[in-house]
N, C-alpha and C positions, 0 to 999 in steps of 0.2 A: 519115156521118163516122166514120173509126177510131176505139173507144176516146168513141163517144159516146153517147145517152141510154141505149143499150142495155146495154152492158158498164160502161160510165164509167170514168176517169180516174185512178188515184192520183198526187197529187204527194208526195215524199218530202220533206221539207226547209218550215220554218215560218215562213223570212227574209224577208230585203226580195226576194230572188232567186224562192225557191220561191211568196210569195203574189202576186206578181206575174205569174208564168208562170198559178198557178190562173186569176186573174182575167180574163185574155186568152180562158183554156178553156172558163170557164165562160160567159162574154159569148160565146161564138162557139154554144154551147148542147150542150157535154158534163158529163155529169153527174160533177162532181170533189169528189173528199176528199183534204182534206190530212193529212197523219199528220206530228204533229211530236214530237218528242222531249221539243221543252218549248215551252212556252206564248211567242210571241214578242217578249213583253217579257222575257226569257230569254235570247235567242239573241243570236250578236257583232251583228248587223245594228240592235238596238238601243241599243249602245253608240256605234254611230257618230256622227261628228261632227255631221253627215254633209254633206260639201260635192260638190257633182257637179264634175267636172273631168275630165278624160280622161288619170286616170295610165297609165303606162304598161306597158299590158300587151298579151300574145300570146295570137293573131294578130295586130297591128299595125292591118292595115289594117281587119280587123272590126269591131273593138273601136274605132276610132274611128267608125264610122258606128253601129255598136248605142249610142255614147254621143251620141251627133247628135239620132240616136230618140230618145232617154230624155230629151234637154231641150227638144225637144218636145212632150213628152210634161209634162215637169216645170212647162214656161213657163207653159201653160194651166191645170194644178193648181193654181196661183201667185195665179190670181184667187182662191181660198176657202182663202186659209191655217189660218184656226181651226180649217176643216174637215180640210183635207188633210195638213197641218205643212207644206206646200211655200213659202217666201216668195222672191222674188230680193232678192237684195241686193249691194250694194259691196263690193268688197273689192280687195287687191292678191295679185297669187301672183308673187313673190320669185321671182330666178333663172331665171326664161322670159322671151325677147326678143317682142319682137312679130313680127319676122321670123318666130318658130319655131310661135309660134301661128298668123300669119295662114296658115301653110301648112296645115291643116286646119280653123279656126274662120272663117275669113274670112264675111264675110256671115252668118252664124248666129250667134255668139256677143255679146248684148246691150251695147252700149258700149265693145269694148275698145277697146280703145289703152294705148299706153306711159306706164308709170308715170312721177312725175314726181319730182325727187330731194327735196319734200316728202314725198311720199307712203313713199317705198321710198330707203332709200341703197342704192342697187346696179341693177343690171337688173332688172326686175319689169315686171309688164302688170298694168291695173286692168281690172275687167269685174263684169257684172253678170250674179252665178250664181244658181243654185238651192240654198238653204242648207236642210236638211231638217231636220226636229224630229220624230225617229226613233219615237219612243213614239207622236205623235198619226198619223204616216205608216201606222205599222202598224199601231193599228188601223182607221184607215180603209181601209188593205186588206181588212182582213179582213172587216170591213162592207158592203166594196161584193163582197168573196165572195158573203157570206153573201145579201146580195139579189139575185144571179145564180144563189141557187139551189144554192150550192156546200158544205160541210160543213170544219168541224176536226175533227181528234181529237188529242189527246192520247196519243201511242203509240210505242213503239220497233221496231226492226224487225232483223233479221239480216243478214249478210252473204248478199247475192244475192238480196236483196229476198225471200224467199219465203211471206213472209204478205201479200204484196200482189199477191193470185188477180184484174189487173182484163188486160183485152185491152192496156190502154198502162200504164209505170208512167215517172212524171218522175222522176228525180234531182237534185235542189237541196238536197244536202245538206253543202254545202260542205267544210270540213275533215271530217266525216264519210264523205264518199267515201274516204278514205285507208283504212278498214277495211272498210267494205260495201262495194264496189267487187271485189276490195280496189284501191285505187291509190297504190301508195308515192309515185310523185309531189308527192300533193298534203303538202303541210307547214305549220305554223303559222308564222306570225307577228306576233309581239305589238306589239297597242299598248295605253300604259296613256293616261289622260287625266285630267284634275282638273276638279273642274266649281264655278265659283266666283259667289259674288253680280259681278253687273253693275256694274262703278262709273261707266258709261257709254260703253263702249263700242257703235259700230252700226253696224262694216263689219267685214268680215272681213281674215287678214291670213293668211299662208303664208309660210312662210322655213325652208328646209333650212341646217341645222346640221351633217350628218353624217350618215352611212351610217345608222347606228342611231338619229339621234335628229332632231328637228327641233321646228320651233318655228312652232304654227298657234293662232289665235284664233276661234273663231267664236259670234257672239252670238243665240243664243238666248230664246226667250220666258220671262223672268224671272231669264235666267241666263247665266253665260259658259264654254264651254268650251275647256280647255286643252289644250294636244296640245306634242308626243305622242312615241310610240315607232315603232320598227318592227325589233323581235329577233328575227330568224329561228333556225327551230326551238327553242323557249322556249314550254313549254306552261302553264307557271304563271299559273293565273288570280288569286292575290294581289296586289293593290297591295302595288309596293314603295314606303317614305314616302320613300327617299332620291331615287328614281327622281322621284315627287310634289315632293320640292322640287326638285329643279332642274329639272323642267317649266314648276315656275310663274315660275321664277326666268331660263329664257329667255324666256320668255313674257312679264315684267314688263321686259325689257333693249328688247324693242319699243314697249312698250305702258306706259312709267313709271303709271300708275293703277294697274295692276294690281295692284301690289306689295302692298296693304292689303287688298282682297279676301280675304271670310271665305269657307273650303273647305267648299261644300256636302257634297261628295261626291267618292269615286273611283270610275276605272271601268276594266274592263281586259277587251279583248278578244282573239281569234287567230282573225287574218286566214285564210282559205284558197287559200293561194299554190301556183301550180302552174306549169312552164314556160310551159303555155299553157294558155287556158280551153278545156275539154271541151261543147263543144256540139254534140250529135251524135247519130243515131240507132243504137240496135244489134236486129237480132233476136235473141231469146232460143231456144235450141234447145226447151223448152218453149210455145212460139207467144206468146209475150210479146214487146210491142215495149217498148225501155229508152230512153228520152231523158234524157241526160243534159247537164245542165246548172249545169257548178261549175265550182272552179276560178280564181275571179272576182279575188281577194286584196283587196285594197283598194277595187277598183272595184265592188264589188255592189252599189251606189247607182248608181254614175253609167251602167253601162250596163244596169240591170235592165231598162229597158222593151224596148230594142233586141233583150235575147236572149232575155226571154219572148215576143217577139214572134214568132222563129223558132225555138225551142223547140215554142211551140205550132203553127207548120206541117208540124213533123217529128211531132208527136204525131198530128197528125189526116192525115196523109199515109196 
């Protein structure tokens, strides 16, 4: 195997993206270390919501079958939630017809059907997703790294990878590809979120509000999280409070309970949004193979298993 027991592996990137791909590497039995920048309760990928859904991103038609994978992949995690953070749950996703889903979800996605003018005033489809609980996700990633045999470090690295001397090196370093790379492509995009006591809520809810803002619910293990933004090119990781209330304040126009709910916390990430996601292999004129894999934007939840999956066949190719 390329880039196996012998030389081993580096994956660059410490997210839902990069320890995923590890995990794939190291179950396949190449000796991998991941090098992250910062420790991944750190990183955007634990800010997320995280609801799997197949937004919309390029290649188009990849990116719907890598996210196919992934709740696959997701469904079965779903039996050992405490373990894994993975649960299914109800919800409605606002402004998608059933027409539009069944043309790619048909037969794979759990329950759907057309929402009903209880549930949703408007066009919406109810289904039963994978809602992630991103803290205990990650480190069960990293867990089940770690007993495949695999390594963290805590490290940063240059542009052109050059401290990472291994025969293969991953790239999953999402918005960081835009200067080790370098690739001006990739750009941020922000979302902020509020994360509030539960007053009883236990399905999820999606509704687009606007280019830049929208309005998503998703209830979590002791907690509710509020959504969201999405400001492109906006690198500020500050909560903004005005931006915070009127989060919670579309959020409460769905969800009347919500309106009293006391604010645990904010949270504020940037997405790594690029035309299209970069998965793909390069030779290095130095005899280094570079598998890069970012690019993701919003979707590095939903289709991480799909592109660690082929990530890792370009690595050991």
């Amino acid at each position: 195997m390329a880039g196996g027991a012998g030389g081993g592996i580096v994956v660059v990137g410490g997210g839902v993206v990069g320890l995923t791909t590890a995990v794939l590497l190291a179950e396949r039995g190449a000796r991998v270390r991941v090098w992250t920048r910062e420790p991944a309760e750190a990183t955007t990928s634990a800010v997320a919501g995280a609801l799997w859904w197949p937004y919309r991103i390029e290649p188009l038609a990849p990116a719907r079958e890598w996210a196919l994978r992934s709740l696959d992949v997701y469904a079965e995690l779903a039996a050992r939630p405490g373990e894994t953070g993975v649960r299914l749950v109800e919800g409605v996703m606002g402004g998608t017809g059933l027409d539009e889903a069944d043309a790619w979800a048909a037969g794979r996605v759990p329950g759907l059907r057309a929402a009903t003018a209880e549930e949703y005033a408007g066009t919406g489809i109810r289904a039963r997703l994978p809602l992630i609980d991103m803290p205990v996700h990650l480190r069960w990633l990293r867990e089940r790294l770690l007993a495949a045999g695999g390594t963290v470090e805590t490290r940063a690295v240059s542009p052109g990878f050059p401290e990472a001397q291994a025969p293969v090196v991953v790239n999953c370093t999402g918005l960081g590809a835009r200067e080790l790379v370098p690739d001006p492509a990739v750009r941020p995009v922000r979302g902020q979120l509020v994360v509030v006591t539960n007053p009883g809520v236990d399905t999820w809810l999606v509704a687009g509000t606007g280019d830049a803002e929208m309005a998503y619910v998703f209830p979590q293990p002791g907690r509710l999280v509020l959504g969201g933004t999405a400001q492109e090119d906006v690198w500020s990781t500050e909560p903004d409070p005005a931006v915070a209330e009127a989060i919670v304040a579309r959020c409460a126009a769905l969800r009347p309970e919500i309106a009293g709910a006391r604010v645990l916390a904010h949270r504020v990430g940037l997405r790594p949004a690029r035309p299209a996601v970069r998965l793909e292999r390069e030779d290095l004129p130095d005899g280094r193979a570079l598998v890069h894999n970012y690019g993701h934007g919003g979707a590095g939840v939903t289709v991480a298993w799909g592109c660690a999956r082929e990530a890792a066949a370009l690595a050991c190719g």
